[in-house]
N, C-alpha and C positions, 0 to 999 in steps of 0.2 A: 086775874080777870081780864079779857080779852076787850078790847073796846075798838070803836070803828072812827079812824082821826082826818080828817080831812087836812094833807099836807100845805105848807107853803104854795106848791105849785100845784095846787088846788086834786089834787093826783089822791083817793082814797089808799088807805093801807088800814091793816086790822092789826093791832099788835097786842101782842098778849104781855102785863108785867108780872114781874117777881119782885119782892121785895126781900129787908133780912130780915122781917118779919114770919114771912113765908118759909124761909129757909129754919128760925127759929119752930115754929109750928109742926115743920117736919120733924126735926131731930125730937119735939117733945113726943109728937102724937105715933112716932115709930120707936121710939125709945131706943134710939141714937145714943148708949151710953158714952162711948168716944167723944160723943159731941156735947157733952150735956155742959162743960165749961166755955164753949166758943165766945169770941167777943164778937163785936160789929164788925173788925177787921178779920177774923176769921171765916164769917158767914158771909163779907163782902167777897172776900177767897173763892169760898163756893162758889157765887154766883159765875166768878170768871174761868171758873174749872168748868160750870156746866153751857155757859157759852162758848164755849170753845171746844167741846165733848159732845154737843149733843144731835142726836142724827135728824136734817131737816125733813126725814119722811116720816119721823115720828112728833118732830117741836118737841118745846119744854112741856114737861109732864111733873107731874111726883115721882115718879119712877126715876127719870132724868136727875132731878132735886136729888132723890134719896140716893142714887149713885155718886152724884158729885160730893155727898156728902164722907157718905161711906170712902172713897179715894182720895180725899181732903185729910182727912183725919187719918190715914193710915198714913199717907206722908208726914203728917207732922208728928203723929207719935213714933215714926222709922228716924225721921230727919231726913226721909228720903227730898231732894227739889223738886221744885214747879214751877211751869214756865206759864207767862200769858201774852199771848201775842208776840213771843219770843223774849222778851224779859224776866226774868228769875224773880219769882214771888218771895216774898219774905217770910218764912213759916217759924214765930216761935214756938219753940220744943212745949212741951206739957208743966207748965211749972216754972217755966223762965220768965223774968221779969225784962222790960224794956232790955 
């Protein structure tokens, strides 16, 4: 939901959020099978695949969402890495515990 915030320095911005709520919603209402075990930490994952993935002339979308989900999930069922903001995310495998 996109909302209109009046900053600190009194300066207007529109920011649109996501939640992993949101993220959850997707993988149900697309039937996301890859995704259908994700935790909090996995769909928190997403979020920072699709912030760092997504084109500013488009913003975040579903489409956005459903990509980052879809490329999430392929690296973790690969064991392919991910990076965020240059730090190596932690993807555990499908079935791994702590």
């Amino acid at each position: 939901m996109a909302r209109l915030i009046q900053g600190n320095d009194d300066e207007w911005v529109l920011r649109d959020e996501w939640s992993i709520e949101d993220i959850r919603n997707c993988i149900e209402t697309e039937n996301i099978e890859d995704a259908s075990g994700f935790t909090d930490e996995d769909c928190l994952n997403v979020m920072r695949v699709a912030e760092t993935a997504f084109d500013a002339n488009y913003g975040l979308n579903w489409d956005t969402i459903h990509s980052a989900i879809i490329l999430y999930a392929n690296c973790k069922r690969n064991g392919d890495p991910m990076f965020y903001r240059g730090a190596p995310i932690t993807i555990k495998q499908m079935g791994e515990t702590a």
